[in-house]
GUTORZA-752785 format. One record per residue (C-alpha): residue number from 1; residue in one letter; z, y, x. Coordinates in Angstrom, 1 decimal. Layout:
(NUM,'A',(Z,Y,X)),
...
END
This chain:
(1,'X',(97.6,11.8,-72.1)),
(2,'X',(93.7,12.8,-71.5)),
(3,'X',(92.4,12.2,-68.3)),
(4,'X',(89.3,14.4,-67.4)),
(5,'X',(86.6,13.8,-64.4)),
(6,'X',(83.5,15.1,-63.7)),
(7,'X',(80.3,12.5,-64.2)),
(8,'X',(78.0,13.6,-62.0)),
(9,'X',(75.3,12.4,-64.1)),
(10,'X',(75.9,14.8,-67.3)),
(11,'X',(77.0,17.6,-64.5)),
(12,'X',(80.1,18.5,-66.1)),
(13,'X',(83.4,17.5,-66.4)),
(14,'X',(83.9,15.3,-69.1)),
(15,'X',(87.1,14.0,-71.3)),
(16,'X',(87.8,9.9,-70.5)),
(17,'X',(87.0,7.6,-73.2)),
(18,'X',(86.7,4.0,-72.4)),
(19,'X',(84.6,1.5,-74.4)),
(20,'X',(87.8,-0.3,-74.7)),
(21,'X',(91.1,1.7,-74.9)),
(22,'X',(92.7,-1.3,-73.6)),
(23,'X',(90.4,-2.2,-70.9)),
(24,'X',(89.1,0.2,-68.8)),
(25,'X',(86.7,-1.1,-66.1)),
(26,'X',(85.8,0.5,-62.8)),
(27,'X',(83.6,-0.4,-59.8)),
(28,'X',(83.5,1.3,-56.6)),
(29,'X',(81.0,0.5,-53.4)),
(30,'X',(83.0,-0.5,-50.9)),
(31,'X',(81.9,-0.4,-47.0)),
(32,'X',(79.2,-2.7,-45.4)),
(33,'X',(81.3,-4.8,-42.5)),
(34,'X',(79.2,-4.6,-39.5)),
(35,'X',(82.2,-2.1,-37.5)),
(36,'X',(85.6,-1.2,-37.9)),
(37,'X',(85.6,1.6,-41.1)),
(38,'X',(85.4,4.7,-40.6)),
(39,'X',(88.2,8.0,-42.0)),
(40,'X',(85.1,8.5,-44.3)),
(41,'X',(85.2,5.5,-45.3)),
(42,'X',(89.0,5.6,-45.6)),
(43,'X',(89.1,8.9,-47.6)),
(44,'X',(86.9,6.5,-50.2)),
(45,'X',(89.1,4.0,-50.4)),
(46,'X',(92.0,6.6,-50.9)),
(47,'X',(91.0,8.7,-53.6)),
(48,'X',(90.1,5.9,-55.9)),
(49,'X',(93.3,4.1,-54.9)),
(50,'X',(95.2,7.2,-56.3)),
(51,'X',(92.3,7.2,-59.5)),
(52,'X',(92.8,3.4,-60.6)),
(53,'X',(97.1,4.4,-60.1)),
(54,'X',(96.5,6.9,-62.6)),
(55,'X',(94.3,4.8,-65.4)),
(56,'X',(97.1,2.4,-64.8)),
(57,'X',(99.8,4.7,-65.5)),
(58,'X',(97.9,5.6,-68.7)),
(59,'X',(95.9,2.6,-70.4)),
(60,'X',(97.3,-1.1,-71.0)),
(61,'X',(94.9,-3.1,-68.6)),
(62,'X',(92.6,-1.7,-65.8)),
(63,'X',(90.0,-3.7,-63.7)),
(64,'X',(88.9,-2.4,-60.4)),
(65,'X',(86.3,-3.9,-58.8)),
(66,'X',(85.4,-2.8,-55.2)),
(67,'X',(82.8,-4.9,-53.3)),
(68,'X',(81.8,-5.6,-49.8)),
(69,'X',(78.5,-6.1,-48.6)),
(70,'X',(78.4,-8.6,-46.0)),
(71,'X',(74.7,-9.1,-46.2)),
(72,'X',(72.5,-6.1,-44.5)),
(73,'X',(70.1,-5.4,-41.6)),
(74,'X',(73.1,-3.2,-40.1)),
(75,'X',(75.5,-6.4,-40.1)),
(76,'X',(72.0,-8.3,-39.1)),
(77,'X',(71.7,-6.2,-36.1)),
(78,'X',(75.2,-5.6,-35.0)),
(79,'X',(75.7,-9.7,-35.3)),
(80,'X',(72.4,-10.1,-32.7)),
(81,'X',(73.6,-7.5,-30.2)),
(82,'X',(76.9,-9.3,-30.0)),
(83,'X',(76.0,-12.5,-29.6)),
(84,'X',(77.7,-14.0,-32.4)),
(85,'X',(77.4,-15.4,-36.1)),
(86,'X',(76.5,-13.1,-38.5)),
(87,'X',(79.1,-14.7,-41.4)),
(88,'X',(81.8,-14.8,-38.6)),
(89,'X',(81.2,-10.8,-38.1)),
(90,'X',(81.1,-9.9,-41.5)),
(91,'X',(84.3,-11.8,-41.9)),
(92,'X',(86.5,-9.9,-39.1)),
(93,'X',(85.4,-7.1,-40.1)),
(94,'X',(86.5,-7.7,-43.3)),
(95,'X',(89.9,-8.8,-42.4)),
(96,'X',(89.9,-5.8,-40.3)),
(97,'X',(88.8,-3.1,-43.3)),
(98,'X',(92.0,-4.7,-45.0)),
(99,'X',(94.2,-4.3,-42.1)),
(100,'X',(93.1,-0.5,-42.0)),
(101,'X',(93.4,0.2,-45.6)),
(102,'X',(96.6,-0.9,-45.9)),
(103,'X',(97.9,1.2,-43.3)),
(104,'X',(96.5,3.9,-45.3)),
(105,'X',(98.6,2.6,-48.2)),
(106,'X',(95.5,1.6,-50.1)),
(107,'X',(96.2,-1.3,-52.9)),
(108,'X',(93.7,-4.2,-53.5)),
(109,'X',(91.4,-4.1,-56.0)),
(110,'X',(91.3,-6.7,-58.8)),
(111,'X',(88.4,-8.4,-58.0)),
(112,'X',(87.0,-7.9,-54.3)),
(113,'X',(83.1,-10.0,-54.6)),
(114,'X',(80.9,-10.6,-51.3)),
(115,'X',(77.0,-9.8,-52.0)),
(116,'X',(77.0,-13.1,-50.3)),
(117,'X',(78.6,-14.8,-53.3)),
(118,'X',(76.3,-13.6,-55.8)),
(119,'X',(73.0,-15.0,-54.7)),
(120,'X',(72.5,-16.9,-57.9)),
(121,'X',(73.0,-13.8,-60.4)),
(122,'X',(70.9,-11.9,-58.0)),
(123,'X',(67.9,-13.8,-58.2)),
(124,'X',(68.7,-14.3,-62.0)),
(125,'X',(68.3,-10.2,-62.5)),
(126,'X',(65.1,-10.1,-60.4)),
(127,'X',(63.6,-12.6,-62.5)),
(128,'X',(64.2,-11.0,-65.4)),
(129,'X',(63.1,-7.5,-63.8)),
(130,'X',(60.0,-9.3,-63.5)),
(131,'X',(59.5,-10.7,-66.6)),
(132,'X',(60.3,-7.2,-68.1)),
(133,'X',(57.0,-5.9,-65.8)),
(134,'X',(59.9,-3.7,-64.0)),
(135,'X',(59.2,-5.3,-60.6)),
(136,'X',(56.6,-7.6,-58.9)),
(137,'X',(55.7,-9.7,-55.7)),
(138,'X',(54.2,-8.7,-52.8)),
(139,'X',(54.1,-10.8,-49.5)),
(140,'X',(57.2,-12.8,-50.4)),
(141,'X',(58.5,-9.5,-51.3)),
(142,'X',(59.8,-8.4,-54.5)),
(143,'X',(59.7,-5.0,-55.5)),
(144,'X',(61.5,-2.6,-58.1)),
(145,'X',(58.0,-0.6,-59.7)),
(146,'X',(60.0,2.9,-59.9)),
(147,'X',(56.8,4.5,-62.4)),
(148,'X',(58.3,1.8,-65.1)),
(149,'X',(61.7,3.5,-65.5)),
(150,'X',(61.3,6.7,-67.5)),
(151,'X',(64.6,7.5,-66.8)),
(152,'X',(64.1,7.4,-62.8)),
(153,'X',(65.7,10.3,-61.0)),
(154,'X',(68.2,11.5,-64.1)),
(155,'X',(71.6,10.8,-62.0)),
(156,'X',(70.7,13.3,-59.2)),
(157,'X',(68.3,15.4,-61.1)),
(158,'X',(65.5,14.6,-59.7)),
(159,'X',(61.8,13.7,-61.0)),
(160,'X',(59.8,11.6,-59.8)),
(161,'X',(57.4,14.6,-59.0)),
(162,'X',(60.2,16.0,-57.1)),
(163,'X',(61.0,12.7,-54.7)),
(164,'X',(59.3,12.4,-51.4)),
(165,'X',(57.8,9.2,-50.7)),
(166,'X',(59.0,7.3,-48.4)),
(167,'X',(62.2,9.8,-47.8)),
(168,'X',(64.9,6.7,-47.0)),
(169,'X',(62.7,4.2,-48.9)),
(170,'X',(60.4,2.3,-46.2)),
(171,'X',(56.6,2.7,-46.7)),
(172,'X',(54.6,-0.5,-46.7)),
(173,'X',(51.2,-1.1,-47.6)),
(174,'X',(52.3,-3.5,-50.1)),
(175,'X',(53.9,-1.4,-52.3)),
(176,'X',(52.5,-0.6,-55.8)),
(177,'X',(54.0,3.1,-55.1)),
(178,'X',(55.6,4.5,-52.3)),
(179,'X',(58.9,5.0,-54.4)),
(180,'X',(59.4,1.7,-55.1)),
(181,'X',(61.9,0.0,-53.3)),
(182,'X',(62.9,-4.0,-52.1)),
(183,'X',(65.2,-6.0,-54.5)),
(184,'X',(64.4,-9.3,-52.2)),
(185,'X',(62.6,-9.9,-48.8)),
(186,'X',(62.0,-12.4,-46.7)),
(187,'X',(63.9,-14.0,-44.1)),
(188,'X',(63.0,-15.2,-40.6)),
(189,'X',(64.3,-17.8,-39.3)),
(190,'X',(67.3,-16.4,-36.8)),
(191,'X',(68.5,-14.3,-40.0)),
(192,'X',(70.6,-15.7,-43.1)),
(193,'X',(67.9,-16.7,-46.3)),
(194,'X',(68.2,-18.6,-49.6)),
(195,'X',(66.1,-20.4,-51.2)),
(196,'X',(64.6,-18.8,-54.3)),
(197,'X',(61.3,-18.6,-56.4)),
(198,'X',(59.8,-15.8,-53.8)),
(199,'X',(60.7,-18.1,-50.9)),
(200,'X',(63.3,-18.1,-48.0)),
(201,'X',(65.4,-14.8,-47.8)),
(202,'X',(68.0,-12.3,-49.0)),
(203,'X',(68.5,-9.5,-51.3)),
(204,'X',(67.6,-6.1,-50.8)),
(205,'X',(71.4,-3.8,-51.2)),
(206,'X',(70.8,-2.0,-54.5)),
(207,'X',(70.6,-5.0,-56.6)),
(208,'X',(73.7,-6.8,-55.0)),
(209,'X',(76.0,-4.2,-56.5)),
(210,'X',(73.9,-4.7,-59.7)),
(211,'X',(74.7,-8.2,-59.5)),
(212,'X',(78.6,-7.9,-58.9)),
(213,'X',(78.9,-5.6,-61.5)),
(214,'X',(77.3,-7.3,-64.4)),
(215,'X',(79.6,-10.8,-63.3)),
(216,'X',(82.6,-9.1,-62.9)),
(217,'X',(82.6,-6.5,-65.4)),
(218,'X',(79.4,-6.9,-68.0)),
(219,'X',(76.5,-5.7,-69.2)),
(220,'X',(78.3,-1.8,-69.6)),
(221,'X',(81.2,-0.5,-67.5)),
(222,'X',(83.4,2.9,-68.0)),
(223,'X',(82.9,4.1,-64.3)),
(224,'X',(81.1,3.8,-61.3)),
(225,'X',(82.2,5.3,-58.3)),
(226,'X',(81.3,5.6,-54.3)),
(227,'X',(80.7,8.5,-51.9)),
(228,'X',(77.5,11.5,-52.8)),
(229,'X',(75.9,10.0,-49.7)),
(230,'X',(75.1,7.0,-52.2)),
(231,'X',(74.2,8.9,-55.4)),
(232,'X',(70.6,9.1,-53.7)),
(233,'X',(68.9,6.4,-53.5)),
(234,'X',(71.4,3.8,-53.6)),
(235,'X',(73.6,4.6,-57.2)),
(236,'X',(69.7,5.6,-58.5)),
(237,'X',(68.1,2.8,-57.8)),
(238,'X',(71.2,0.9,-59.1)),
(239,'X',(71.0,2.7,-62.5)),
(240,'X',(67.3,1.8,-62.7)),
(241,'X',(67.5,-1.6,-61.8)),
(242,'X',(70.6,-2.3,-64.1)),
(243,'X',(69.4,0.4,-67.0)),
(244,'X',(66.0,-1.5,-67.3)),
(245,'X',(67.7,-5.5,-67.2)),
(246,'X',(69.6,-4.1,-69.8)),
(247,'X',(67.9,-1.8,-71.8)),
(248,'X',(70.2,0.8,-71.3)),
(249,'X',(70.3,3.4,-68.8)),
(250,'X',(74.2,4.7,-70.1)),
(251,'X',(75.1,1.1,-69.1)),
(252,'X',(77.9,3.3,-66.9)),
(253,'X',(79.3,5.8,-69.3)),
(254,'X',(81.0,8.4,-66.1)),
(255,'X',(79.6,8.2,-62.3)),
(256,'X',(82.2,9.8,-60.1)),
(257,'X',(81.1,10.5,-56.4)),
(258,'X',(83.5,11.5,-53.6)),
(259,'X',(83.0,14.0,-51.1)),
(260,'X',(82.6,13.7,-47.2)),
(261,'X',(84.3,14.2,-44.5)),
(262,'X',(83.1,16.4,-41.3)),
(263,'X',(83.5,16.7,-37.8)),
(264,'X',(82.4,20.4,-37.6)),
(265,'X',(79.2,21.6,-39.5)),
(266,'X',(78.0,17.6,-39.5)),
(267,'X',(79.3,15.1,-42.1)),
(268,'X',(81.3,12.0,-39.9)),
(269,'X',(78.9,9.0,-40.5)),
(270,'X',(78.0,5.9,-38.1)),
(271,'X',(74.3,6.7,-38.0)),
(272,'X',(75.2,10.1,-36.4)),
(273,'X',(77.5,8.3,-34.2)),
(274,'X',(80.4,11.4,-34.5)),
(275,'X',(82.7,8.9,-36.3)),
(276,'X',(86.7,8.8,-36.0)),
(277,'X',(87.8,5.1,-36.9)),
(278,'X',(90.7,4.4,-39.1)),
(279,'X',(92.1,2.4,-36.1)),
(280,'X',(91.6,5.1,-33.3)),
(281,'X',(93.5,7.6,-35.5)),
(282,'X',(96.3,5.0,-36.8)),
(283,'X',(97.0,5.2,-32.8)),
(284,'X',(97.9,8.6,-32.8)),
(285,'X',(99.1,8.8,-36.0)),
(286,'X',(101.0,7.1,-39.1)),
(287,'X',(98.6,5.8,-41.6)),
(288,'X',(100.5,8.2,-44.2)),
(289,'X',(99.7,11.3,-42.2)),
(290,'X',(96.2,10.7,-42.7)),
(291,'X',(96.5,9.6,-46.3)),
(292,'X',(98.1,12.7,-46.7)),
(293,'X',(95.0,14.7,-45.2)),
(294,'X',(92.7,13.3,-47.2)),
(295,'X',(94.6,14.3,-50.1)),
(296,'X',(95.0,17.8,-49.2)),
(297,'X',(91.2,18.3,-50.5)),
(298,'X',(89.6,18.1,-53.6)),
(299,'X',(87.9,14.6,-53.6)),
(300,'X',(84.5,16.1,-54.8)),
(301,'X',(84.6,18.7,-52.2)),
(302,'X',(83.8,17.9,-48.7)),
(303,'X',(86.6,18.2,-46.4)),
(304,'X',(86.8,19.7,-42.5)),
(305,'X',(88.8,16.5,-40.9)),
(306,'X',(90.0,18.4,-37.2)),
(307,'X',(93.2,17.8,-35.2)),
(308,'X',(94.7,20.2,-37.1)),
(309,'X',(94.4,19.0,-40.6)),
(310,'X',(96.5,16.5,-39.4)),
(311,'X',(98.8,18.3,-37.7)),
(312,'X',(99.4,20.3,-41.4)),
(313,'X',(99.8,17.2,-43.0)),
(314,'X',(102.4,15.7,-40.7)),
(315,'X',(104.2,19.0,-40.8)),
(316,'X',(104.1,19.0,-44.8)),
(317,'X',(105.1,15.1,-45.1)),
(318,'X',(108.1,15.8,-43.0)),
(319,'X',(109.0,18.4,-45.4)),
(320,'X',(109.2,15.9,-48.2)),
(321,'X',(111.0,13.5,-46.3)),
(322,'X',(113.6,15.9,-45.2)),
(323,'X',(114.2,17.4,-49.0)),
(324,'X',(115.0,13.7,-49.6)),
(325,'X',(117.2,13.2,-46.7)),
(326,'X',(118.9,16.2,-48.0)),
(327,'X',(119.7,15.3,-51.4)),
(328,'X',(121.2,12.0,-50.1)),
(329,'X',(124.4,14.2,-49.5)),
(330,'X',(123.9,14.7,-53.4)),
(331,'X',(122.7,11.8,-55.2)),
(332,'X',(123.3,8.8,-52.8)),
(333,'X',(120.5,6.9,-50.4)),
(334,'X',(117.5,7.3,-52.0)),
(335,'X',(115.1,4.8,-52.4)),
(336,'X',(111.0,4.8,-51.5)),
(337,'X',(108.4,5.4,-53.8)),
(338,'X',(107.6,1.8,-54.6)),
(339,'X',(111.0,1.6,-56.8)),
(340,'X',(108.7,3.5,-59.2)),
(341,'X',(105.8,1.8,-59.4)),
(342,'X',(106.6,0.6,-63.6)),
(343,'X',(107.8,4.2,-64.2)),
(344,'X',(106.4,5.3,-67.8)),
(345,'X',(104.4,7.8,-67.8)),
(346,'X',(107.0,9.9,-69.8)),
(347,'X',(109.7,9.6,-66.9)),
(348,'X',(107.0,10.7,-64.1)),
(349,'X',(106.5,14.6,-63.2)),
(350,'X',(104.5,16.4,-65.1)),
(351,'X',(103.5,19.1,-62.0)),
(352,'X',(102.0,15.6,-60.3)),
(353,'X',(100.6,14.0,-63.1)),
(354,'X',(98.3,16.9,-65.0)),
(355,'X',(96.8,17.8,-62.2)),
(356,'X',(95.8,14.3,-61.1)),
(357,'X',(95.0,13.4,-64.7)),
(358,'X',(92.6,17.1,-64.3)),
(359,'X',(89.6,15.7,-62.7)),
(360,'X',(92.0,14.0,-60.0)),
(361,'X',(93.1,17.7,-58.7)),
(362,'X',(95.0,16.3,-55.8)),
(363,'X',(95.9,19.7,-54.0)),
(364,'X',(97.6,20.5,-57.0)),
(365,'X',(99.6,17.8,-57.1)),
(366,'X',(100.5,17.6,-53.4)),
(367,'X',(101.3,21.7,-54.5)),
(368,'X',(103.5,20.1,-57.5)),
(369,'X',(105.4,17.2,-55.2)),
(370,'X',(106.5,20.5,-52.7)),
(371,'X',(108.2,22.4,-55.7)),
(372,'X',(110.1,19.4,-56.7)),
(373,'X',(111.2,19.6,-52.9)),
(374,'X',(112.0,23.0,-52.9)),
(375,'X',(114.2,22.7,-56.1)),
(376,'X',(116.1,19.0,-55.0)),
(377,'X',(116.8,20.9,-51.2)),
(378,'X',(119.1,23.6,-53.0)),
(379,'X',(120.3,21.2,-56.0)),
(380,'X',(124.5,20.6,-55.8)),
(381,'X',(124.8,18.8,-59.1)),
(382,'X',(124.7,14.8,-58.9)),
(383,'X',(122.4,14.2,-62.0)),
(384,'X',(120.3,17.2,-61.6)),
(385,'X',(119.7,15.9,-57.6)),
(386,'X',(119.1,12.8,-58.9)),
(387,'X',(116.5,13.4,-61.7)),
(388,'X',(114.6,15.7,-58.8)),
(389,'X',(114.6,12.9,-56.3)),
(390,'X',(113.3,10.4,-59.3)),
(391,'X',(110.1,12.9,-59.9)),
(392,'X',(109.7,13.2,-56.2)),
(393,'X',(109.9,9.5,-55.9)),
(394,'X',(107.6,8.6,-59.4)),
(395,'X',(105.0,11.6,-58.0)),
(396,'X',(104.6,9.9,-54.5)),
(397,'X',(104.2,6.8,-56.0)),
(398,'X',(101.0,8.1,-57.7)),
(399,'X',(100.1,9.2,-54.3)),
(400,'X',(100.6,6.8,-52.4)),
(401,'X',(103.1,9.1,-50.5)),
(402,'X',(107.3,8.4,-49.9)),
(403,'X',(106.4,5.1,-49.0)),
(404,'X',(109.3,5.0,-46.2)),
(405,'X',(112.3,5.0,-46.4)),
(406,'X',(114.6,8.0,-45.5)),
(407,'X',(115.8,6.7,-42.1)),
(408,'X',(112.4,4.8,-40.9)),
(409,'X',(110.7,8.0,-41.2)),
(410,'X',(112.7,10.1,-39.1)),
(411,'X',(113.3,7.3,-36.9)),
(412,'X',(109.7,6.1,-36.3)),
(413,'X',(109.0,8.4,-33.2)),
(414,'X',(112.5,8.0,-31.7)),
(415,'X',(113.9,5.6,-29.1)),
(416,'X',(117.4,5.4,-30.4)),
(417,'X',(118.3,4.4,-34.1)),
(418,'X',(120.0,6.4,-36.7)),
(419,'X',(123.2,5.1,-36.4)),
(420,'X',(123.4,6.0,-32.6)),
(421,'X',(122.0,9.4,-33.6)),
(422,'X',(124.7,10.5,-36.3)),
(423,'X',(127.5,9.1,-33.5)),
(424,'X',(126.4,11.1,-31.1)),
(425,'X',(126.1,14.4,-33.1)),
(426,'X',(129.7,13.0,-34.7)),
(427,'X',(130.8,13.3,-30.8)),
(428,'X',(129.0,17.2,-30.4)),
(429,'X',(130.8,18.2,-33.2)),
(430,'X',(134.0,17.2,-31.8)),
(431,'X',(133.7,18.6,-28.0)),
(432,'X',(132.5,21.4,-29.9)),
(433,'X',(135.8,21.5,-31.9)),
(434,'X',(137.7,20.9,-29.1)),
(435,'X',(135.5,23.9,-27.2)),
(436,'X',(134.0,21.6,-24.5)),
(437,'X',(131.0,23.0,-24.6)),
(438,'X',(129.7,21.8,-21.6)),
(439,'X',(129.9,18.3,-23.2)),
(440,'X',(128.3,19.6,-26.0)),
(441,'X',(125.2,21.0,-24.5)),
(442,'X',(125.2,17.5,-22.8)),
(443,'X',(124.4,15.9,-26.4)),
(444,'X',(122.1,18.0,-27.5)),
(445,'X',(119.9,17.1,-24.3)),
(446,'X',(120.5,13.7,-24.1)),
(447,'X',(119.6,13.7,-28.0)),
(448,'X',(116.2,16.1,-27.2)),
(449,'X',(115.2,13.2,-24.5)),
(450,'X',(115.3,10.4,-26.6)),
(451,'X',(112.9,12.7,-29.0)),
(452,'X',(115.2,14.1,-31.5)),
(453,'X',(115.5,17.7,-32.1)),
(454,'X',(119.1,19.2,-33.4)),
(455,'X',(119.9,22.4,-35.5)),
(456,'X',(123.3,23.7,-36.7)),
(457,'X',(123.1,25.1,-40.3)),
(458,'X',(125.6,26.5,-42.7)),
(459,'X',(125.3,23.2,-44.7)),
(460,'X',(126.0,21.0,-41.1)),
(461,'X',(123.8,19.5,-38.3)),
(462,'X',(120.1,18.6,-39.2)),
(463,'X',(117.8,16.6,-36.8)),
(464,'X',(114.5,15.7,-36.4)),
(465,'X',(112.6,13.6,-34.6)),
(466,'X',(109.9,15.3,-32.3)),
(467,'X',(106.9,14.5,-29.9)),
(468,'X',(107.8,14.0,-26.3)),
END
């Protein structure tokens, strides 16, 4: 099967070929740990969860390599304000990002390296960058000469005549040109340093991910991916710094770049201070609600993230959920999606998978995973119901979606348990038979008040479990 994504470098979408069919490498820029992560964040972490589940599906072995930078003036900063160790800080944070994503039903990468870790192949690069006449020293600074890289500017289109100087690149008196940006600096005493050839201190951010990826992954990877608020300058001056130690500025052969998310007409980000965390939300709502949201847009475009959104995507998960509890009257108690998480590709659904496998399309698929609803709610035949609910199932595991079971989902919300709930609309049906209706109404409100909703249908009584 051909999987197509857009590199934002050629500007195009472009057909997947891996330098190795049977190893495809990946690396994605994970969050700096200074706070709790953010939905944007989050919406990161989810669409290349659902990315690397594809390339699994399809080629032999995958690595994913997502990093985490626990080495930055932010986490500097934040760890001074608070009073408290900056390795301690970047570590709960850490364990916190992990708590979050998992509620999002985002897997672990492969290989998760800390900037921290990677000190020695750090210093290893700029040496060489050096030697190459790529970068210099300046007042126990070491610089990246941007005029030395030809190719400077070619992932976002831009010229060097074209870039502002000094627009997110600080302006010192030291630099050669006011493009050129810090690969290492020095360290005071209160902040974290290493020794190195320059003197005490610690690496500028760009060549960190430079660093992981050539340990973890080589000299040339297959993609490299992150949000477009890191395509300029970060993912540039990565290419640079990486293209020139190598001699090769294709050393990634497809850059994939998500979109944002917005609060309004602004894009949600921690330096605008209009940020939703992922744990204020997961509050208020299950962590495959949101998931779900984030899904319902295209991952390249940006996406409008209100109260609503939400509210669309609970409404359309329950609908999934419900066309399963449905068919169990048809094929049985049906399983969650992780049953199909081996499932050859030939068994999973093709109105899922070729939209995900075109340019990860995941409205389409979400689109796809509410036909195979619609066709397993009116199904009567055992095997027919069956093979449905196994394409449901084998499309949410692609996902991430399904990943509850029947009875936990519609139970979640609700103060009694299912059991309690089918006895009691068991008992309805008999005062009902028995025309004590009285008794009957009783049910129904002593159901509503324990937050589950009931309907009479041709095909028997439904519920549901509402807010209260």
């Amino acid at each position: 099967m051909d999987i197509h994504i857009y590199d934002t470098k050629r500007r195009k979408k472009r057909r997947f070929e891996p330098l190795d069919e049977n190893h495809v490498t990946i690396y994605v820029c994970g969050p700096t740990v200074y706070d709790r992560v953010h939905i944007g964040n989050g919406l990161s972490a989810v669409v290349f969860d659902v990315f690397v589940r594809i390339l699994r599906t399809v080629f032999p072995n995958v690595t994913y390599v997502r990093n985490v930078t626990d080495i930055d003036d932010k986490i500097n900063a934040r760890a001074l304000e608070l009073g408290v160790p900056i390795d301690e800080l970047a570590r709960e944070c850490t364990d916190a990002m992990h708590e979050d994503f998992d509620a999002l039903g985002v897997l672990l990468p492969d290989v998760e390296p800390k900037a921290t870790g990677h000190i020695k192949e750090i210093t290893t690069m700029i040496s060489s960058l050096i030697q190459q006449g790529h970068a210099y020293e300046a007042e126990g600074h070491v610089l990246f000469y941007v005029p030395s890289d030809p190719n400077y500017g070619s992932l976002t289109n831009k010229s060097l005549k074209d870039l502002i100087d000094g627009a997110r690149v600080e302006v010192a008196p030291y630099k050669r040109d006011p493009k050129d940006f810090v690969l290492w600096k020095p360290s005071s005493p209160e902040l974290p340093g290493w020794k190195s050839p320059w003197g005490r201190g610690r690496p500028g951010w760009h060549i960190e991910c430079s660093a992981m990826i050539r340990e973890h992954l080589g000299d040339e990877i297959d993609i490299h991916g992150g949000g477009t608020d890191l395509a300029f300058p970060h993912h540039e001056n990565e290419m640079a710094q990486s293209g020139c130690f190598n001699d090769n500025p294709d050393y990634v052969k497809y850059w994939m770049h998500n979109g944002m998310l917005n609060l309004g007409s602004q894009k949600m980000s921690k330096s605008l201070g209009n940020i939703q965390t992922v744990q204020e939300l997961l509050h208020e709502h299950p962590g495959e609600t949101l998931r779900y949201a984030i899904l319902s847009g295209h991952y390249r475009q940006n996406l409008k993230w209100d109260d609503e959104l939400i509210a669309q995507s609970d409404r359309s998960l329950t609908s999934l959920y419900q066309a399963l509890r449905n068919a169990e009257r048809v094929a049985g108690e049906s399983p969650t999606s992780e049953a199909y998480a081996q499932t050859k590709i030939a068994d999973l659904p093709d109105e899922v998978l070729a939209p995900l496998s075109d340019d990860l399309n995941t409205p389409r698929a979400l689109a796809g995973m509410h036909e195979l609803a619609s066709k397993l709610n009116v199904s009567t035949d055992v095997k027919e119901a069956q093979s449905l609910r196994d394409k449901l199932l084998g499309g949410g595991w692609l996902l991430g979606l399904l990943t509850r079971s029947v009875s936990e989902f519609f139970t979640q919300d609700a103060s009694v348990g299912e059991v309690e709930i089918n006895r009691l609309i068991d008992e309805r049906a008999e005062a009902k038979a028995a025309k004590q209706y009285d008794r009957a109404d009783e049910i129904r409100a002593e159901l509503r008040a324990k937050g589950i909703a009931i309907e009479d249908t041709r095909e028997g009584t439904v519920w549901k479990v509402v807010k209260q």
